[in-house]
mmCIF file of the N, C-alpha and C atoms, coordinates in Angstrom:
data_MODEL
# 
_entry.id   MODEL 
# 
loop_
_atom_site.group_PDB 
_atom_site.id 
_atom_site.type_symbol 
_atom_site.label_atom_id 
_atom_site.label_alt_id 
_atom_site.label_comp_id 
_atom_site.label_asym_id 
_atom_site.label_entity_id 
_atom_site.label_seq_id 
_atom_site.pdbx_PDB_ins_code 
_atom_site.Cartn_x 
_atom_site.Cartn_y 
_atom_site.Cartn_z 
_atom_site.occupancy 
_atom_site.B_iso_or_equiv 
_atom_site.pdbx_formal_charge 
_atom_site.auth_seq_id 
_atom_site.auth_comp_id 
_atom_site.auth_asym_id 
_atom_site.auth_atom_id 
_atom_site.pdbx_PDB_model_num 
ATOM 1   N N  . UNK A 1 1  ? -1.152 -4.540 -19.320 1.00 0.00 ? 1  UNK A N  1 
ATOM 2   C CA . UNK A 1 1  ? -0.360 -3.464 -18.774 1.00 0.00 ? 1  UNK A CA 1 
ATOM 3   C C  . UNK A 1 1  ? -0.161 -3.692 -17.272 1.00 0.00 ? 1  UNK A C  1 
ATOM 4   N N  . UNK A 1 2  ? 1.324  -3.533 -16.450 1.00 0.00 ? 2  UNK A N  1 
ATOM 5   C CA . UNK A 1 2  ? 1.157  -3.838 -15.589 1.00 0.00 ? 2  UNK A CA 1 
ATOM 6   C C  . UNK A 1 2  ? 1.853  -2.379 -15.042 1.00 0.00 ? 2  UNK A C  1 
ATOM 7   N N  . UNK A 1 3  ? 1.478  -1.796 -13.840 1.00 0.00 ? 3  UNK A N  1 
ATOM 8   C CA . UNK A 1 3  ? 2.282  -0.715 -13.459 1.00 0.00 ? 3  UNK A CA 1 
ATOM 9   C C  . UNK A 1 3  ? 2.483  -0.427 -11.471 1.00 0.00 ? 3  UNK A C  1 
ATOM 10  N N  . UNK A 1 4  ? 4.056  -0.358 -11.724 1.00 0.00 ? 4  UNK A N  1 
ATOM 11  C CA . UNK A 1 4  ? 4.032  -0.936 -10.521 1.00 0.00 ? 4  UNK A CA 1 
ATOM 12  C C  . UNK A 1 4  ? 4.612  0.914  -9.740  1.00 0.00 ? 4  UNK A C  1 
ATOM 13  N N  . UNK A 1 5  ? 4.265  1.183  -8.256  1.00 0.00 ? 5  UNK A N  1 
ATOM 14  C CA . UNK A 1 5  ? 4.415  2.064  -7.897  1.00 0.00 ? 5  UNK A CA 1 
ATOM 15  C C  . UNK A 1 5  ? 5.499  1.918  -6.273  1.00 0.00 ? 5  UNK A C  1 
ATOM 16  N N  . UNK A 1 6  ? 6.078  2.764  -6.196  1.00 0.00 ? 6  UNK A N  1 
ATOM 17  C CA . UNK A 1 6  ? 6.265  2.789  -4.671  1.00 0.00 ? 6  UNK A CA 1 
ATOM 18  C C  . UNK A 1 6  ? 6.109  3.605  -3.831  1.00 0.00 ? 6  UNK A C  1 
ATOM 19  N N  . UNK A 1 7  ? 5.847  3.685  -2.709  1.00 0.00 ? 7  UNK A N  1 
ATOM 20  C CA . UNK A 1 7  ? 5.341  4.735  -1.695  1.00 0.00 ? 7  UNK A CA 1 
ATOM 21  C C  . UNK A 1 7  ? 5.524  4.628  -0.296  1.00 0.00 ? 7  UNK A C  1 
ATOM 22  N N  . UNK A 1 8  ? 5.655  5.440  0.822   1.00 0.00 ? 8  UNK A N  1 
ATOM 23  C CA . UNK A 1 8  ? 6.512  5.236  1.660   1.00 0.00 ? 8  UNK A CA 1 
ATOM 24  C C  . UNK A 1 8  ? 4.650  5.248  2.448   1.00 0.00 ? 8  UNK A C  1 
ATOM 25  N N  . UNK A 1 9  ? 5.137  4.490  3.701   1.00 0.00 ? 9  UNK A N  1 
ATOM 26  C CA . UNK A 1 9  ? 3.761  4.601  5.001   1.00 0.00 ? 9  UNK A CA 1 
ATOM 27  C C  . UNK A 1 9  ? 4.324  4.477  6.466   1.00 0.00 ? 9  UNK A C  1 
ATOM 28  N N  . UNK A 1 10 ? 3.843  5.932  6.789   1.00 0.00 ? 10 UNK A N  1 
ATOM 29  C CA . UNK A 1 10 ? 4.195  5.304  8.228   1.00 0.00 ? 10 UNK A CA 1 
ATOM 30  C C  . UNK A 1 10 ? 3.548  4.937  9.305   1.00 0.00 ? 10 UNK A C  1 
ATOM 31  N N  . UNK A 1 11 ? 4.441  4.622  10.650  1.00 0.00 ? 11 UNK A N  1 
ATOM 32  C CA . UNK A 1 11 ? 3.468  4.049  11.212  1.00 0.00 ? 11 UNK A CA 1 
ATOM 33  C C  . UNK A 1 11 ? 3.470  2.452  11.452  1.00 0.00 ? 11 UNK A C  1 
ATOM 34  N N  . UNK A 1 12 ? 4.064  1.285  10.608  1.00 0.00 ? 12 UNK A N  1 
ATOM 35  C CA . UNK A 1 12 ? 3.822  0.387  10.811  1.00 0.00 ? 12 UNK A CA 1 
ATOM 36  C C  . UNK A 1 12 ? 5.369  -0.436 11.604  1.00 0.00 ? 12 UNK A C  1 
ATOM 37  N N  . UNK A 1 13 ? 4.827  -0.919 12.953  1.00 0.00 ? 13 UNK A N  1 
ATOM 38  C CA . UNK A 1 13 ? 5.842  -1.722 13.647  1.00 0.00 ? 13 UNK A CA 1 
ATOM 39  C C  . UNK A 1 13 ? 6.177  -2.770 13.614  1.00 0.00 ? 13 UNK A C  1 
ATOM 40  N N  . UNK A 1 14 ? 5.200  -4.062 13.009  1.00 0.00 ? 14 UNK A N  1 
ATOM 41  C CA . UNK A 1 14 ? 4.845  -5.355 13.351  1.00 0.00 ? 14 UNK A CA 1 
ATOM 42  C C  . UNK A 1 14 ? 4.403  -5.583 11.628  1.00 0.00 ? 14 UNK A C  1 
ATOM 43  N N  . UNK A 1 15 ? 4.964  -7.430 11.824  1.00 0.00 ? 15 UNK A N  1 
ATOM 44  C CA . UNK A 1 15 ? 3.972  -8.417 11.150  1.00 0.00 ? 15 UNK A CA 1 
ATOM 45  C C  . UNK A 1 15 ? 2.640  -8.134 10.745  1.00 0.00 ? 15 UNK A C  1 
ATOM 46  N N  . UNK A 1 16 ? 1.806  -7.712 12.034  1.00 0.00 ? 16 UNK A N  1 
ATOM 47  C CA . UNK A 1 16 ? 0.089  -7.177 11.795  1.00 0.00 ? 16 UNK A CA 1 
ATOM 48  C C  . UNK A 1 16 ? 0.190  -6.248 10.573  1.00 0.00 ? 16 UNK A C  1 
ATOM 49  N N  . UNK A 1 17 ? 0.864  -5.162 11.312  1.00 0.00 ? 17 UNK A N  1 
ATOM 50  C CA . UNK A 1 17 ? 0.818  -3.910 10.343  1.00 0.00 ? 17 UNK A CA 1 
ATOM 51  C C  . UNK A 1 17 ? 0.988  -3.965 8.440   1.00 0.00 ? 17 UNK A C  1 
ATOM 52  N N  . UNK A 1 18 ? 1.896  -5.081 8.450   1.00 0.00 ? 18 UNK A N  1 
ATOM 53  C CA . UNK A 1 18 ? 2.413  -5.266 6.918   1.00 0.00 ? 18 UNK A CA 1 
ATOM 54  C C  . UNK A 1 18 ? 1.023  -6.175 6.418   1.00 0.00 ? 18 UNK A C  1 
ATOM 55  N N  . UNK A 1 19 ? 0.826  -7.107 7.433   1.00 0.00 ? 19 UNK A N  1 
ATOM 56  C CA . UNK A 1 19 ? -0.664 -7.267 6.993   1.00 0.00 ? 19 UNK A CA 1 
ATOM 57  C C  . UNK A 1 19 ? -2.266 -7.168 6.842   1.00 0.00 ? 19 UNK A C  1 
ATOM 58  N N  . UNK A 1 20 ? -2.100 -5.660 7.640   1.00 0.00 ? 20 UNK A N  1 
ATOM 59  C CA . UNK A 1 20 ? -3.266 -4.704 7.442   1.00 0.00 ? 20 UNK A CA 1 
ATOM 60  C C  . UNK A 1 20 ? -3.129 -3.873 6.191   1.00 0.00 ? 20 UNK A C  1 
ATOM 61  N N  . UNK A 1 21 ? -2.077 -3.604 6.062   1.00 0.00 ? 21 UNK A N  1 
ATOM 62  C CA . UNK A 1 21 ? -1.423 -2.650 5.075   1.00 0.00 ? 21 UNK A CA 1 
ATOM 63  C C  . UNK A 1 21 ? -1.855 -3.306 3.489   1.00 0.00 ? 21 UNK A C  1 
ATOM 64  N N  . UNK A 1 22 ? -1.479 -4.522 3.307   1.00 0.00 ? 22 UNK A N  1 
ATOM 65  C CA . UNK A 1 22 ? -1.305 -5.311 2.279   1.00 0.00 ? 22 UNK A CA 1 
ATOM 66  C C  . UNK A 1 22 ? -2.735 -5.989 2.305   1.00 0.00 ? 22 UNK A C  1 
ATOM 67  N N  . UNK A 1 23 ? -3.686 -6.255 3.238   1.00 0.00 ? 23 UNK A N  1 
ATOM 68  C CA . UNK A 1 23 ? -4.925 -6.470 2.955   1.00 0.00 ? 23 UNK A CA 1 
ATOM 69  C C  . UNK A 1 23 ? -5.699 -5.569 2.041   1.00 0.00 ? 23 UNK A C  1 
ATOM 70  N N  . UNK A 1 24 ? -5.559 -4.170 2.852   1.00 0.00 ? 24 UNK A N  1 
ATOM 71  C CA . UNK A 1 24 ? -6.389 -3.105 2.381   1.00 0.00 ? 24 UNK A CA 1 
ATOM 72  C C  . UNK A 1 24 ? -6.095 -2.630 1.072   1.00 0.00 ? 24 UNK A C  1 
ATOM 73  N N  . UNK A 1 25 ? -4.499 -2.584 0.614   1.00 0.00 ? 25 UNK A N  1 
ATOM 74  C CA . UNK A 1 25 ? -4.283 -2.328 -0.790  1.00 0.00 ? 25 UNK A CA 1 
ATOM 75  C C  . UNK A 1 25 ? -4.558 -3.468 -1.715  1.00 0.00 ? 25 UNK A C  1 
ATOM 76  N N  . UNK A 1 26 ? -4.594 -4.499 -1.169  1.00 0.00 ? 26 UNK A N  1 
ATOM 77  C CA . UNK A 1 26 ? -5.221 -5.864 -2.156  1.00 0.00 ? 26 UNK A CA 1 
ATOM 78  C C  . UNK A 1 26 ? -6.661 -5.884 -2.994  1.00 0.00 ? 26 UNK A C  1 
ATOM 79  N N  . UNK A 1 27 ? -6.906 -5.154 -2.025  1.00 0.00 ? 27 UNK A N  1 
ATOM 80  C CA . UNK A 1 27 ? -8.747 -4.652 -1.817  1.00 0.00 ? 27 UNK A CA 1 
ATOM 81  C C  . UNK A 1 27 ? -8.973 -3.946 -3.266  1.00 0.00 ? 27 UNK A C  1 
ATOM 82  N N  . UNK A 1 28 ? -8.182 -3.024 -3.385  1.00 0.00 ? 28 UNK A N  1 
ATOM 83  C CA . UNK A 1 28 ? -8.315 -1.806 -4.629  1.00 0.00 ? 28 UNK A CA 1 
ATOM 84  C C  . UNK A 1 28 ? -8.492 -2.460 -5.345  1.00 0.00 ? 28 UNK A C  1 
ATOM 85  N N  . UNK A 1 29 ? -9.176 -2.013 -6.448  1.00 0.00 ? 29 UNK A N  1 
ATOM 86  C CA . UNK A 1 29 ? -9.685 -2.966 -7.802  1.00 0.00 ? 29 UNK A CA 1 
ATOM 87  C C  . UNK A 1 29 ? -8.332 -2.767 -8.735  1.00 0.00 ? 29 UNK A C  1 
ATOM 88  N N  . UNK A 1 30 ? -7.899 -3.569 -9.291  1.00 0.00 ? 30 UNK A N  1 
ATOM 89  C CA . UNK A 1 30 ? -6.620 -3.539 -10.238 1.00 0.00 ? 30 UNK A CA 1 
ATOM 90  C C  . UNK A 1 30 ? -5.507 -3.841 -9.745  1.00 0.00 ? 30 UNK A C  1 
ATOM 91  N N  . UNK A 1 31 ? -5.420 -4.063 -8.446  1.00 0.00 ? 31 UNK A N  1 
ATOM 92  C CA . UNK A 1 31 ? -4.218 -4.278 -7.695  1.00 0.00 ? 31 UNK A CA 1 
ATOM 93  C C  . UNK A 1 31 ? -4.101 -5.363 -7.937  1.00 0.00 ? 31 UNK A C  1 
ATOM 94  N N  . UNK A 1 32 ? -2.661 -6.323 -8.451  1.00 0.00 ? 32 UNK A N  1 
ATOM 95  C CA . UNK A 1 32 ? -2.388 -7.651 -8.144  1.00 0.00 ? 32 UNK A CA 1 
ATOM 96  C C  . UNK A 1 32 ? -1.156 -7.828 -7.201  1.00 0.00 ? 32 UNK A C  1 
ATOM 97  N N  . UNK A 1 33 ? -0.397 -7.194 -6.873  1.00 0.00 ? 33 UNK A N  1 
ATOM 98  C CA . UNK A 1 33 ? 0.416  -7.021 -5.912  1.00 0.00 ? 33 UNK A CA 1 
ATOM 99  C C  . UNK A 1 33 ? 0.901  -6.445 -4.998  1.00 0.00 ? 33 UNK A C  1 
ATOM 100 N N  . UNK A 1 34 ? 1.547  -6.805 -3.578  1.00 0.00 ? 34 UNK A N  1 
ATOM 101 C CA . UNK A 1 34 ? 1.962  -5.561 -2.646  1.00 0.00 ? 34 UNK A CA 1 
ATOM 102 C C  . UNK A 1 34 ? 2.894  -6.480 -2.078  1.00 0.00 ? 34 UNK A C  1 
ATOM 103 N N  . UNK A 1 35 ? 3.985  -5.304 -2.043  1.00 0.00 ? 35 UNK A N  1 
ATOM 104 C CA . UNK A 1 35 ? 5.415  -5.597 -1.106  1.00 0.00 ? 35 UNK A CA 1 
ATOM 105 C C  . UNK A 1 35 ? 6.041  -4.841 -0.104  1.00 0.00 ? 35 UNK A C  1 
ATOM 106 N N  . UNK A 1 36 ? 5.699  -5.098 1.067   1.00 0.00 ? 36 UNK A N  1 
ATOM 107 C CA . UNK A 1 36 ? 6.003  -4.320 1.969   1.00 0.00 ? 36 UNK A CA 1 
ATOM 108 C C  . UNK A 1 36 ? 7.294  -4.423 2.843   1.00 0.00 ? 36 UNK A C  1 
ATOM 109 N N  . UNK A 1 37 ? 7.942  -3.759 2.712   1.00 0.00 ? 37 UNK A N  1 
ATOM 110 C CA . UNK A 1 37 ? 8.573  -3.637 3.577   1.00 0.00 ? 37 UNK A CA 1 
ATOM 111 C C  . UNK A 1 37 ? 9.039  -3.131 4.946   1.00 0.00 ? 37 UNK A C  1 
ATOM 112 N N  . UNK A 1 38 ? 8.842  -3.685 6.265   1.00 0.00 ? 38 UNK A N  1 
ATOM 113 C CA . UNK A 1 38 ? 9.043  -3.133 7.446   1.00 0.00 ? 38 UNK A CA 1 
ATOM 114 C C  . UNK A 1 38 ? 9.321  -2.269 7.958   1.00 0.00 ? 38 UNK A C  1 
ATOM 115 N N  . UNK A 1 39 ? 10.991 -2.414 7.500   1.00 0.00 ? 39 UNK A N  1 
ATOM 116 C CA . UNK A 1 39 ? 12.520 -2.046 8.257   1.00 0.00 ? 39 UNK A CA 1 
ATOM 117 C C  . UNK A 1 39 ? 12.007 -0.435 7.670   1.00 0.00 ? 39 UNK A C  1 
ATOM 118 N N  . UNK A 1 40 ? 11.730 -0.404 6.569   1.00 0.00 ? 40 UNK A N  1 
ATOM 119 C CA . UNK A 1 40 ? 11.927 1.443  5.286   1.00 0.00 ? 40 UNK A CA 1 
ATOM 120 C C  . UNK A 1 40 ? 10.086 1.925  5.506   1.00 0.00 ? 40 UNK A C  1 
ATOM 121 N N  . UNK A 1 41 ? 9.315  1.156  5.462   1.00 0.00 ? 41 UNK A N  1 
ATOM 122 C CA . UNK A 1 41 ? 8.026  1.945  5.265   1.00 0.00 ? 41 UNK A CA 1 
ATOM 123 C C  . UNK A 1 41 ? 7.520  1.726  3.475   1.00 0.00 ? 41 UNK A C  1 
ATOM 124 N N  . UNK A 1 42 ? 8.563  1.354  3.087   1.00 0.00 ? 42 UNK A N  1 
ATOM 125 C CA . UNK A 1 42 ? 8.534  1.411  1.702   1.00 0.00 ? 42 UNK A CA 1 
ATOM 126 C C  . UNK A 1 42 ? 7.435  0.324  0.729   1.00 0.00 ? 42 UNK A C  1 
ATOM 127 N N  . UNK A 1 43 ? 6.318  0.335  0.356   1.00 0.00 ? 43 UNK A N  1 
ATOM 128 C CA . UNK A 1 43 ? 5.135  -0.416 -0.339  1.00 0.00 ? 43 UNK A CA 1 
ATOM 129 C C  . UNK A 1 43 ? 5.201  -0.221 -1.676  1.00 0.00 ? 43 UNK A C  1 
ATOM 130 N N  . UNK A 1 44 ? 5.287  -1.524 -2.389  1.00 0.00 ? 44 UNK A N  1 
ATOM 131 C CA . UNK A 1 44 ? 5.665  -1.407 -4.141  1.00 0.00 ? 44 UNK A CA 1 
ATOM 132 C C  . UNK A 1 44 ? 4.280  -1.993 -3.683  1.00 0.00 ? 44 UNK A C  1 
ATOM 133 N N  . UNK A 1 45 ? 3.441  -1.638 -4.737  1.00 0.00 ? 45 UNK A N  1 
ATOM 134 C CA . UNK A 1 45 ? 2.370  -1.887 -5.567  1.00 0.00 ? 45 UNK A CA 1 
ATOM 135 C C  . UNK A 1 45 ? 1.965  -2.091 -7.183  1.00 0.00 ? 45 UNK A C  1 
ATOM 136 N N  . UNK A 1 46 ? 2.092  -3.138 -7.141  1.00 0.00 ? 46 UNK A N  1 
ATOM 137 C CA . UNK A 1 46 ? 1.280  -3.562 -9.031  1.00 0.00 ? 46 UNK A CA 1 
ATOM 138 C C  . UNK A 1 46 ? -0.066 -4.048 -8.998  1.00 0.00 ? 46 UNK A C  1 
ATOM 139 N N  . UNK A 1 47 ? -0.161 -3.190 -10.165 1.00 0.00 ? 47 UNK A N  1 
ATOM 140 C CA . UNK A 1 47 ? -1.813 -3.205 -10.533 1.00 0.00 ? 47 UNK A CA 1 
ATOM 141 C C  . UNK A 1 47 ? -2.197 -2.977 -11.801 1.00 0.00 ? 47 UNK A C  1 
ATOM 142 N N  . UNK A 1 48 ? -2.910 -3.635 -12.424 1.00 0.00 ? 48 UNK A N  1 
ATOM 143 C CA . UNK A 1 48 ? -3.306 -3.309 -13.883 1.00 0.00 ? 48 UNK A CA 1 
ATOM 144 C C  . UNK A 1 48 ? -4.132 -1.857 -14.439 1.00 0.00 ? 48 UNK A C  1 
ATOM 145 N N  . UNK A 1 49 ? -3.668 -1.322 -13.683 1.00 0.00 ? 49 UNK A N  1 
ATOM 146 C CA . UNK A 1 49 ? -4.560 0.229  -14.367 1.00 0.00 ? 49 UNK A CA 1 
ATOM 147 C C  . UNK A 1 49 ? -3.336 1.559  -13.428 1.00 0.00 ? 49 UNK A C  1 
ATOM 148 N N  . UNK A 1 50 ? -3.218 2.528  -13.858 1.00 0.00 ? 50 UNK A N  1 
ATOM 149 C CA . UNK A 1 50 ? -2.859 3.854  -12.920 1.00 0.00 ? 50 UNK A CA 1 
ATOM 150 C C  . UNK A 1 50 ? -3.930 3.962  -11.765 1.00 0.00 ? 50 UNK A C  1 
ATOM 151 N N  . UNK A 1 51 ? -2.889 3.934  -10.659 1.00 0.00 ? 51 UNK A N  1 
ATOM 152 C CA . UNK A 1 51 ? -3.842 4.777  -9.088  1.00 0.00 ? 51 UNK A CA 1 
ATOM 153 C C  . UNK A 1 51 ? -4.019 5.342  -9.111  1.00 0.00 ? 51 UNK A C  1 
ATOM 154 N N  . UNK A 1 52 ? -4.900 6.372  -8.387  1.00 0.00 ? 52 UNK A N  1 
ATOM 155 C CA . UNK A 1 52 ? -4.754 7.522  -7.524  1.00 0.00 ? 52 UNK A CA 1 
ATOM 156 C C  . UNK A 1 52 ? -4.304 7.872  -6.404  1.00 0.00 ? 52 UNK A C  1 
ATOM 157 N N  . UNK A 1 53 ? -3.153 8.784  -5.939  1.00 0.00 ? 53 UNK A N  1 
ATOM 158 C CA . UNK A 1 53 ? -2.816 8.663  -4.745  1.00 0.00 ? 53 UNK A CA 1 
ATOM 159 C C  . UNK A 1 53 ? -3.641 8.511  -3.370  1.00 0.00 ? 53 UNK A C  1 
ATOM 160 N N  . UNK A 1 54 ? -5.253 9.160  -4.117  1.00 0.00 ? 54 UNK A N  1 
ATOM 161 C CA . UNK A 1 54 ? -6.409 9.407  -2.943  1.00 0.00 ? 54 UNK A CA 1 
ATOM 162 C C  . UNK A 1 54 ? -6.740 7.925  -2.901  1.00 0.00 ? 54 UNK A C  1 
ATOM 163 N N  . UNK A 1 55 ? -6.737 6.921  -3.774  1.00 0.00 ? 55 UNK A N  1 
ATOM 164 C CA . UNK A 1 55 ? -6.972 5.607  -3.639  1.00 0.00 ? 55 UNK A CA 1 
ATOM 165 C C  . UNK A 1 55 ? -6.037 5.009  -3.050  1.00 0.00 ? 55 UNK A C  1 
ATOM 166 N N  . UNK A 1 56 ? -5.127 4.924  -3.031  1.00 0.00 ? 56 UNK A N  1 
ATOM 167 C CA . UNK A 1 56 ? -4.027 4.283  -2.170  1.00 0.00 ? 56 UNK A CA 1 
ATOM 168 C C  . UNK A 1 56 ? -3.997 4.919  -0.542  1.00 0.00 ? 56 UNK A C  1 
ATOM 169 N N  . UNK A 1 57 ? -4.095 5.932  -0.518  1.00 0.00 ? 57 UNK A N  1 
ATOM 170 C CA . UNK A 1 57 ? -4.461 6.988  0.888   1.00 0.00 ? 57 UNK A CA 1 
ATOM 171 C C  . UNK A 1 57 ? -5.352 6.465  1.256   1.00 0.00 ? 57 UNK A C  1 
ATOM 172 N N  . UNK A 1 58 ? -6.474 5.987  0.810   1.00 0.00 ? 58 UNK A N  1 
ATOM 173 C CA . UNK A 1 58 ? -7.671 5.807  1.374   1.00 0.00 ? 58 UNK A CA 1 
ATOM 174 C C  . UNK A 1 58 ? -7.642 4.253  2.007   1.00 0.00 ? 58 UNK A C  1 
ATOM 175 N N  . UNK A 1 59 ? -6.885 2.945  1.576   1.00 0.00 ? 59 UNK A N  1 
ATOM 176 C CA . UNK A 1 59 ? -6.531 2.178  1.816   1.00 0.00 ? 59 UNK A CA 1 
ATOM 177 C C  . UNK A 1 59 ? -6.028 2.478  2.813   1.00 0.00 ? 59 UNK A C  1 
ATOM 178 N N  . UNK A 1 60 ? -4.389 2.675  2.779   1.00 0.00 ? 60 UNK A N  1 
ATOM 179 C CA . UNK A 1 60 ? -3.809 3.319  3.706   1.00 0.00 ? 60 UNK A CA 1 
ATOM 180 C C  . UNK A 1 60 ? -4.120 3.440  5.190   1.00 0.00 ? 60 UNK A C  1 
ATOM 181 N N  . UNK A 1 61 ? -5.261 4.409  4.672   1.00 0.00 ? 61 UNK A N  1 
ATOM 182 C CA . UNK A 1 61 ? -5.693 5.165  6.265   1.00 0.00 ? 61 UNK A CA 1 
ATOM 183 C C  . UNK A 1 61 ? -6.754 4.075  6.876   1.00 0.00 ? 61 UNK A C  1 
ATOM 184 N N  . UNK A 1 62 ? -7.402 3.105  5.910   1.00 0.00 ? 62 UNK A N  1 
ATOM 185 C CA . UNK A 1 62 ? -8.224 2.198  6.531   1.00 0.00 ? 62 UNK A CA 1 
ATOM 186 C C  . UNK A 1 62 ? -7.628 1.437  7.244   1.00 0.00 ? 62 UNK A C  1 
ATOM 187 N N  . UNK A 1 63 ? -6.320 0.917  6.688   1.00 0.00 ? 63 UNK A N  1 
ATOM 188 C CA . UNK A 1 63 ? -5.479 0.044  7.790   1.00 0.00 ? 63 UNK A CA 1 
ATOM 189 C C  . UNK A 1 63 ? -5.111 0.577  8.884   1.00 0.00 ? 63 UNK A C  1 
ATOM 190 N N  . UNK A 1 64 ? -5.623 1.858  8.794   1.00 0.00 ? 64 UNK A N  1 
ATOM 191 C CA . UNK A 1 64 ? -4.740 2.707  9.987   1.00 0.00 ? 64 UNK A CA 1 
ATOM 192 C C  . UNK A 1 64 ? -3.605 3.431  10.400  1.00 0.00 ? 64 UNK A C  1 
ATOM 193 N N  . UNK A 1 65 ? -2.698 3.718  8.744   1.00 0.00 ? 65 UNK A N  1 
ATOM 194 C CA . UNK A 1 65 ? -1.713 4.035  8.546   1.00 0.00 ? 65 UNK A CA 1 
ATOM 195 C C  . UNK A 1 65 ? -1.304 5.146  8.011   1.00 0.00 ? 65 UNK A C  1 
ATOM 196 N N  . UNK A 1 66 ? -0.627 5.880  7.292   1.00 0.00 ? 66 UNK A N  1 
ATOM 197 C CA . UNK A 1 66 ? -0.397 7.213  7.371   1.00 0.00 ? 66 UNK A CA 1 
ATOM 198 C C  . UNK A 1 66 ? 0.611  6.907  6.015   1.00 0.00 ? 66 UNK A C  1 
ATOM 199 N N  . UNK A 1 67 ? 0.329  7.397  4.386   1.00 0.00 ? 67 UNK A N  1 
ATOM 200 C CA . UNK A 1 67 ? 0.647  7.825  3.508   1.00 0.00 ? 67 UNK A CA 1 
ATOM 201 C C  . UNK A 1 67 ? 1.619  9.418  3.472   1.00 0.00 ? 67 UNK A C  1 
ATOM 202 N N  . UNK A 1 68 ? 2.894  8.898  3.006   1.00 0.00 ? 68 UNK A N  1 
ATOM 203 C CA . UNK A 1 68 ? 3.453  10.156 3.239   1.00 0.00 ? 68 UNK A CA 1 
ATOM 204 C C  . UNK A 1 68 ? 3.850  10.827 2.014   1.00 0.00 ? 68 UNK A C  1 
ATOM 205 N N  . UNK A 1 69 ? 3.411  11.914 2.028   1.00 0.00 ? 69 UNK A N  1 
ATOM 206 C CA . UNK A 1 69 ? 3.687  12.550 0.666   1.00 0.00 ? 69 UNK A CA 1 
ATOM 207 C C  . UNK A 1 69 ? 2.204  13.302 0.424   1.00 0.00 ? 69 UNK A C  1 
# 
C-alpha cells in the first residue's frame, strides 16, 4: 500500500530549508518519499501506512517549520 499526501509548510526560503524539511519527514517510520517544493510550500509525502497530521507536525516543527492547517 502506498499513500501519498500533500500539505502546505511555511516558512521555508532556501535549498537548506527543503532539506531540513525532507530530512525530518524521511525520519517518520513508513515514509519512503518527500517532494518539496519551494516556490508553493507545497510537500507530497509517500509512505506505506496513513499519518497523522500530529506526526507530520511534529517533523515539521523539528525542522523548524510551521505546518499549516
Amino acid at each position: 500500500m502506498s499513500v501519498t499526501t500533500t500539505y502546505t509548510v511555511n516558512g521555508m526560503t532556501c535549498g537548506h530549508c527543503v532539506s531540513s524539511v525532507t530530512e525530518e519527514l524521511t525520519a517518520v517510520a513508513g515514509v519512503t518519499g518527500v517532494d518539496v517544493r519551494l516556490a508553493t510550500g507545497a510537500v507530497t509525502v509517500t509512505s506505506t501506512r496513513e499519518l497523522s497530521r500530529d506526526e507530520v507536525r511534529a517533523a515539521v516543527t523539528e525542522a523548524g517549520y510551521e505546518l499549516v492547517g
